[in-house]
C-alpha positions in Angstrom: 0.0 0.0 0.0 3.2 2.0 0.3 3.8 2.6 -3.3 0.0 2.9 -4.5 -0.9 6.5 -5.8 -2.8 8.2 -3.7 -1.4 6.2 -0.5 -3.4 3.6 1.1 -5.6 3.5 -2.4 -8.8 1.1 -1.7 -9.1 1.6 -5.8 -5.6 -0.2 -6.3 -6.3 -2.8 -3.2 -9.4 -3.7 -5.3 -7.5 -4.4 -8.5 -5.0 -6.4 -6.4 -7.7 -8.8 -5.0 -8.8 -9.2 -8.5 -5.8 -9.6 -10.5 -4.4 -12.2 -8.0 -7.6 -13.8 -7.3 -7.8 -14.9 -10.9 -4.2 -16.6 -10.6 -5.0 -18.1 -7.4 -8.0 -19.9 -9.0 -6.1 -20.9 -12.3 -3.6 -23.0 -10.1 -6.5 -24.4 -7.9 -7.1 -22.4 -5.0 -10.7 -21.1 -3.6 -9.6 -17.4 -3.2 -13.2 -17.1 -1.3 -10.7 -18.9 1.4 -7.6 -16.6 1.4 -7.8 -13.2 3.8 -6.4 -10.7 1.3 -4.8 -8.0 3.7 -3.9 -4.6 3.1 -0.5 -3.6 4.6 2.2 -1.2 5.0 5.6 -3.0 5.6 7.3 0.5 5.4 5.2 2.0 8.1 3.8 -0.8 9.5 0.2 0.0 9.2 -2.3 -3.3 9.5 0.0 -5.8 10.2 0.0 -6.0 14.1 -2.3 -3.1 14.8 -5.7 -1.6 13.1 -4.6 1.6 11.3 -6.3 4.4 10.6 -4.7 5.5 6.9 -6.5 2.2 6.1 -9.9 3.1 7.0 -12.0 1.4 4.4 -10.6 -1.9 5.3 -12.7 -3.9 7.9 -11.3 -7.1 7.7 -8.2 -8.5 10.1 -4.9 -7.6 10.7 -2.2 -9.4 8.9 -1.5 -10.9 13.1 -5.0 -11.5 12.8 -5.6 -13.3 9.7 -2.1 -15.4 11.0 -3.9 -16.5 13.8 -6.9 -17.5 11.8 -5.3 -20.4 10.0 -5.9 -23.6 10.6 -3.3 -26.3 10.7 -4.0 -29.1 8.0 -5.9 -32.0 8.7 -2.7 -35.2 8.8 -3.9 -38.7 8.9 -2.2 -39.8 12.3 -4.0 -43.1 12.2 -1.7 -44.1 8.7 2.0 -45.4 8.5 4.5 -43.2 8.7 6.2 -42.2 5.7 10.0 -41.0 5.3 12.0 -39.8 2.0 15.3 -41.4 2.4 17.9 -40.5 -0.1 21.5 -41.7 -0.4 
Protein backbone atom coordinates (compact mmCIF):
# COMPACT_ATOMS: atom_id res chain seq x y z
CA UNK A 1 0.00 0.00 0.00
CA UNK A 2 3.22 2.05 0.30
CA UNK A 3 3.79 2.65 -3.34
CA UNK A 4 -0.04 2.89 -4.50
CA UNK A 5 -0.93 6.45 -5.80
CA UNK A 6 -2.79 8.18 -3.72
CA UNK A 7 -1.38 6.22 -0.52
CA UNK A 8 -3.43 3.59 1.11
CA UNK A 9 -5.65 3.49 -2.41
CA UNK A 10 -8.81 1.11 -1.70
CA UNK A 11 -9.14 1.55 -5.82
CA UNK A 12 -5.61 -0.16 -6.26
CA UNK A 13 -6.26 -2.78 -3.19
CA UNK A 14 -9.39 -3.74 -5.27
CA UNK A 15 -7.48 -4.36 -8.52
CA UNK A 16 -5.02 -6.41 -6.37
CA UNK A 17 -7.72 -8.79 -5.04
CA UNK A 18 -8.78 -9.24 -8.55
CA UNK A 19 -5.79 -9.61 -10.50
CA UNK A 20 -4.36 -12.24 -8.05
CA UNK A 21 -7.57 -13.83 -7.30
CA UNK A 22 -7.81 -14.91 -10.91
CA UNK A 23 -4.20 -16.56 -10.58
CA UNK A 24 -4.97 -18.10 -7.41
CA UNK A 25 -7.98 -19.87 -8.97
CA UNK A 26 -6.10 -20.94 -12.34
CA UNK A 27 -3.55 -23.03 -10.08
CA UNK A 28 -6.55 -24.37 -7.95
CA UNK A 29 -7.12 -22.41 -4.96
CA UNK A 30 -10.71 -21.05 -3.61
CA UNK A 31 -9.56 -17.43 -3.17
CA UNK A 32 -13.21 -17.10 -1.29
CA UNK A 33 -10.70 -18.92 1.42
CA UNK A 34 -7.63 -16.64 1.43
CA UNK A 35 -7.79 -13.24 3.80
CA UNK A 36 -6.39 -10.72 1.34
CA UNK A 37 -4.77 -7.97 3.72
CA UNK A 38 -3.92 -4.55 3.08
CA UNK A 39 -0.55 -3.61 4.62
CA UNK A 40 2.19 -1.19 4.99
CA UNK A 41 5.63 -3.01 5.58
CA UNK A 42 7.30 0.47 5.36
CA UNK A 43 5.17 2.00 8.06
CA UNK A 44 3.82 -0.79 9.47
CA UNK A 45 0.23 -0.04 9.15
CA UNK A 46 -2.31 -3.33 9.47
CA UNK A 47 0.01 -5.78 10.15
CA UNK A 48 -0.03 -5.96 14.12
CA UNK A 49 -2.27 -3.13 14.84
CA UNK A 50 -5.71 -1.62 13.08
CA UNK A 51 -4.63 1.57 11.28
CA UNK A 52 -6.30 4.38 10.60
CA UNK A 53 -4.73 5.50 6.90
CA UNK A 54 -6.53 2.16 6.06
CA UNK A 55 -9.86 3.07 7.03
CA UNK A 56 -12.03 1.41 4.43
CA UNK A 57 -10.61 -1.91 5.32
CA UNK A 58 -12.70 -3.89 7.87
CA UNK A 59 -11.35 -7.06 7.70
CA UNK A 60 -8.19 -8.47 10.06
CA UNK A 61 -4.89 -7.59 10.75
CA UNK A 62 -2.24 -9.39 8.87
CA UNK A 63 -1.55 -10.88 13.13
CA UNK A 64 -4.98 -11.54 12.81
CA UNK A 65 -5.58 -13.30 9.68
CA UNK A 66 -2.05 -15.44 11.01
CA UNK A 67 -3.90 -16.48 13.78
CA UNK A 68 -6.87 -17.48 11.77
CA UNK A 69 -5.31 -20.36 10.04
CA UNK A 70 -5.87 -23.64 10.59
CA UNK A 71 -3.31 -26.33 10.69
CA UNK A 72 -3.96 -29.13 8.01
CA UNK A 73 -5.94 -31.99 8.73
CA UNK A 74 -2.71 -35.21 8.85
CA UNK A 75 -3.86 -38.69 8.92
CA UNK A 76 -2.23 -39.78 12.26
CA UNK A 77 -4.02 -43.09 12.18
CA UNK A 78 -1.74 -44.11 8.66
CA UNK A 79 2.02 -45.43 8.51
CA UNK A 80 4.50 -43.18 8.74
CA UNK A 81 6.18 -42.22 5.66
CA UNK A 82 9.97 -41.01 5.30
CA UNK A 83 11.98 -39.78 2.02
CA UNK A 84 15.25 -41.41 2.43
CA UNK A 85 17.92 -40.49 -0.13
CA UNK A 86 21.48 -41.67 -0.39
Amino acid sequence: MDATTPKYSKARYDEIVKEVSSYLKKVGYNPDKIPFVPISGFEGDNMIERSTNLDWYKGPTLLEALDQVTEPKRPSDKPLRLPLQD
